[in-house]
C-alpha positions as CSV (number, residue, x, y, z in Angstrom):
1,X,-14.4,-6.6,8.7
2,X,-10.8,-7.5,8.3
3,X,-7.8,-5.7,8.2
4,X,-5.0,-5.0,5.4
5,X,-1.3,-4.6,7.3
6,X,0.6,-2.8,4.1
7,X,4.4,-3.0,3.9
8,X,6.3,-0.9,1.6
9,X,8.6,-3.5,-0.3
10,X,10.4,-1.0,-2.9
11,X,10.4,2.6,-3.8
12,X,8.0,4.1,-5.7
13,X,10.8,6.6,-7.6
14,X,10.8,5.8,-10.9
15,X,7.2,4.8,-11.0
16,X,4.4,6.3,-12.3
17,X,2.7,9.7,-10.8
18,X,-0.3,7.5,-9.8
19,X,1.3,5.1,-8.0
20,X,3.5,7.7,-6.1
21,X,0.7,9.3,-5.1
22,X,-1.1,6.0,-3.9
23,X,1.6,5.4,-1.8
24,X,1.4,8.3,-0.5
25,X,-2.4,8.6,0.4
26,X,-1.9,4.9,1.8
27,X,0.2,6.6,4.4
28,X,3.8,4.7,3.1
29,X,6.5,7.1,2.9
30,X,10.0,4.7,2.6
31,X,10.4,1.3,2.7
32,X,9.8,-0.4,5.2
33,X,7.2,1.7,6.3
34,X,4.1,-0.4,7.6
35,X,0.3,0.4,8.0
36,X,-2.9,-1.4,9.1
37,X,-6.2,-0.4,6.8
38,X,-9.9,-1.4,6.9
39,X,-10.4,-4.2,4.3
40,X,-12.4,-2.1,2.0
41,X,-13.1,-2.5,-1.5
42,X,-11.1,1.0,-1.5
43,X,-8.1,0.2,-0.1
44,X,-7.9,-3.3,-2.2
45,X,-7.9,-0.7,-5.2
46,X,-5.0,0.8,-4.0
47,X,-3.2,-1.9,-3.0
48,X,-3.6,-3.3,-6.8
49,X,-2.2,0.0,-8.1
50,X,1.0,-0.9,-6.5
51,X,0.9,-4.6,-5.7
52,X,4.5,-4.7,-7.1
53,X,6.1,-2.5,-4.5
54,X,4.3,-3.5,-1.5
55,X,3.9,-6.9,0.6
56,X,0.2,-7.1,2.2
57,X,-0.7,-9.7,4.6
58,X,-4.4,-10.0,6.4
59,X,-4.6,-9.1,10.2
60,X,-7.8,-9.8,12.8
């Protein structure tokens, strides 16, 4: 399986509750922040919550 590398792009204030909390349980706490996830069906859900404030690039 692949891997997601997650880069918070803009801040979730202002945003919906949701997608606050999705930052938050993807581990992003400010921009800039960066994380590396699994490439699960999960985590692409997440990622689609708040595709507008974060960049997402595929790692091996």
């Amino acid at each position: 399986m692949g891997r997601l590398k997650v880069i918070q792009t803009r801040s979730g204030i202002g945003g919906k509750q949701n997608q606050r909390e999705t930052l938050r349980s993807l581990g992003l706490k400010r921009i800039g922040d960066v994380v590396v996830k699994e490439d699960r069906p999960e985590i692409r859900g997440m990622v689609k919550t708040v595709t507008h404030l974060v960049a997402v690039e595929e790692v091996e």
